[in-house]
C-alpha positions as CSV (number, residue, x, y, z in Angstrom):
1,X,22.1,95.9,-98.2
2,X,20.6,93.0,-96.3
3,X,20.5,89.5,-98.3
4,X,18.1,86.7,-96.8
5,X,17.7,83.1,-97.4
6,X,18.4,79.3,-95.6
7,X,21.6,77.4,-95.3
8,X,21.4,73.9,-95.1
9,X,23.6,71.6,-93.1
10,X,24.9,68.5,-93.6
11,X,26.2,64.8,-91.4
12,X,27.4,62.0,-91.9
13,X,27.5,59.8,-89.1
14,X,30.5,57.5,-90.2
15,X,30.6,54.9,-87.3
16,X,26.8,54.2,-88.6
17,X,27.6,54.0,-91.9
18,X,30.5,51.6,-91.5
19,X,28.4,49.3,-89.8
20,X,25.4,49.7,-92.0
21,X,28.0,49.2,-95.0
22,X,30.2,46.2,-93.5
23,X,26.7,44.4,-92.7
24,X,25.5,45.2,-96.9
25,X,28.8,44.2,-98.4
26,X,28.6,40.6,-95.6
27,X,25.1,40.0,-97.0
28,X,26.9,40.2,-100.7
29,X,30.1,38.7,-100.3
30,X,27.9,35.1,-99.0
31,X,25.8,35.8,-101.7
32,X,29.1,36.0,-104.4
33,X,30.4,32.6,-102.2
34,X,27.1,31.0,-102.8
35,X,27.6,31.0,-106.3
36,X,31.1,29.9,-106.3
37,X,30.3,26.8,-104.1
38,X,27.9,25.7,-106.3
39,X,29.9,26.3,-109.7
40,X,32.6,24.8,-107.9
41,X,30.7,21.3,-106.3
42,X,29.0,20.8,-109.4
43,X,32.4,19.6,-111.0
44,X,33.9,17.8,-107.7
45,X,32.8,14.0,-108.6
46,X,31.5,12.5,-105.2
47,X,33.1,9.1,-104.3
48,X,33.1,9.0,-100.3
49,X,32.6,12.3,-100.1
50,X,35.9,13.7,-98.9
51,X,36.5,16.6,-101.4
52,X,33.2,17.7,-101.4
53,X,33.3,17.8,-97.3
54,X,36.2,19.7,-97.3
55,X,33.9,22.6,-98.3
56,X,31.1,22.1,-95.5
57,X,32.8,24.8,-93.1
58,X,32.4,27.1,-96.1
59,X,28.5,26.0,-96.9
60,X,27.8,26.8,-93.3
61,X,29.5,30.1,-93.2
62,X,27.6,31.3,-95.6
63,X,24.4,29.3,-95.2
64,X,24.6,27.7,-98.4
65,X,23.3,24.5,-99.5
66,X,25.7,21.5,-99.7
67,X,24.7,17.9,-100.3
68,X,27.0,15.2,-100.5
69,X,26.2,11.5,-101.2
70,X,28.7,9.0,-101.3
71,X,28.5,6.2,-103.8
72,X,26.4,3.2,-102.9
73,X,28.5,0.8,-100.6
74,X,31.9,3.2,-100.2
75,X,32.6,4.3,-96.5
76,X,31.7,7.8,-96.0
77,X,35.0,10.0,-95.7
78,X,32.7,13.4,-95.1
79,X,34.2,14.0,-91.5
80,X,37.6,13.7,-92.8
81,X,37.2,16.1,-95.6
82,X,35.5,19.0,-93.3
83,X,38.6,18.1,-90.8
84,X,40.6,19.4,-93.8
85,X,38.6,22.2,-95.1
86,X,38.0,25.5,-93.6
87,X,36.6,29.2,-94.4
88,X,37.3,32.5,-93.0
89,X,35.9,35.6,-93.3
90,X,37.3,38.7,-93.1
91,X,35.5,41.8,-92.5
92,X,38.1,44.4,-92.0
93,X,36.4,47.3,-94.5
94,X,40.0,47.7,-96.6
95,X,40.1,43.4,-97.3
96,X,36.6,42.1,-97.5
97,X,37.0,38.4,-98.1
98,X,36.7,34.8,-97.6
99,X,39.7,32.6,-97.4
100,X,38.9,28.9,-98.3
101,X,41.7,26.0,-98.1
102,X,41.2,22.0,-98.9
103,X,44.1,20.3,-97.4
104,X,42.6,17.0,-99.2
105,X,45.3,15.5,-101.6
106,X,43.7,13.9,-104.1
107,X,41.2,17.0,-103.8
108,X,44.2,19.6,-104.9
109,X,46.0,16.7,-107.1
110,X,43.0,16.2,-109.5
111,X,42.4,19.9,-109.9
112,X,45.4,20.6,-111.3
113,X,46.5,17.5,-112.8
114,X,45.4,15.0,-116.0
115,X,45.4,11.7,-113.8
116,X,45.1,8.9,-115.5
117,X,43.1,7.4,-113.7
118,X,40.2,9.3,-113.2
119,X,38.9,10.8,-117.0
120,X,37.2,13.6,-115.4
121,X,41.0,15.4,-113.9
122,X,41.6,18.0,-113.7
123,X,38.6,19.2,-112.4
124,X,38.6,23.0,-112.8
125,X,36.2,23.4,-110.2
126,X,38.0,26.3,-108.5
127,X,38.4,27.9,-111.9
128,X,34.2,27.3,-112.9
129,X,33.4,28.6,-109.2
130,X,35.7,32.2,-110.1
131,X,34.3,32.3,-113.9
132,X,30.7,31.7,-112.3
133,X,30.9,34.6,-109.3
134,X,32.7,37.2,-111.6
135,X,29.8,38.6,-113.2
136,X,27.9,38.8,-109.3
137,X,31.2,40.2,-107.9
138,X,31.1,42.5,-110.4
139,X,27.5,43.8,-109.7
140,X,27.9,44.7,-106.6
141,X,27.6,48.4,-105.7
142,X,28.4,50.3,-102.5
143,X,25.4,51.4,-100.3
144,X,24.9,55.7,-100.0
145,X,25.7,57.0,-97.1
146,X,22.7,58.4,-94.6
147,X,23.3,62.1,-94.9
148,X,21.3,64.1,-92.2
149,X,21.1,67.5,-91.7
150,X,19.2,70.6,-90.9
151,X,17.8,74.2,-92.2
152,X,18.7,77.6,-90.8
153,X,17.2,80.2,-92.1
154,X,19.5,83.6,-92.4
């Protein structure tokens, strides 16, 4: 008895698809950090612009937008706060992440803290910018890998 038919094969080129992958979930993670950054800037009151600048290295990691304008007739403080800010992104594909610190005092004092002299403390801002890029974190789905493969007929 003779049987006859095709047997398909199939690859995955894994070096491809962790590039192609790693590139798709870089592209979502800045869009997530987009979000965050302007959840979280929306709350951070602008007085020389310190707090506010300690998130630049952030806005330009990710391309973001980021305007800051100190009040009328107070020194800008801008180039201190970025001095004190950064961002880092990590790509490794088991941690995919951004790591942001503020090292501005009053920045971290006012977020946590009812001060009693400024009636907007705290400020929640890192709290609005998590509650804000949840619901995008949460939509984002892995890419399919590229399968490739041939026919041979039998």
């Amino acid at each position: 008895m003779r049987f006859t038919g095709s047997f398909a094969t199939a690859t995955i080129n894994l070096a491809q698809f962790e590039n192609i992958l790693k590139e798709h979930l870089e592209v979502e993670l800045k869009k997530v950090a987009n979000v965050w950054l302007t959840a979280v800037t929306d709350l951070v009151p602008v007085w020389s612009g310190m707090s506010q600048g300690s998130l630049l290295e952030l806005r330009d990691l990710i391309n973001g937008r980021l305007i800051i304008s100190p009040v009328s007739g107070v020194k800008s403080r801008i180039p201190q706060g970025r001095s004190l800010g950064t961002a880092i992104l990590n790509t490794d594909l088991n941690d995919f992440n951004i790591t942001i610190t503020t090292d501005v005092p009053h920045y971290n004092i006012q977020e946590y803290v009812n001060v009693n002299v400024s009636p907007s403390a705290p400020w929640r801002s890192l709290e609005a910018g998590a509650v804000a890029a949840y619901p995008l974190l949460k939509s984002v789905r892995l890419i399919a890998p590229i399968i490739t493969g041939k026919q041979i007929k039998v």
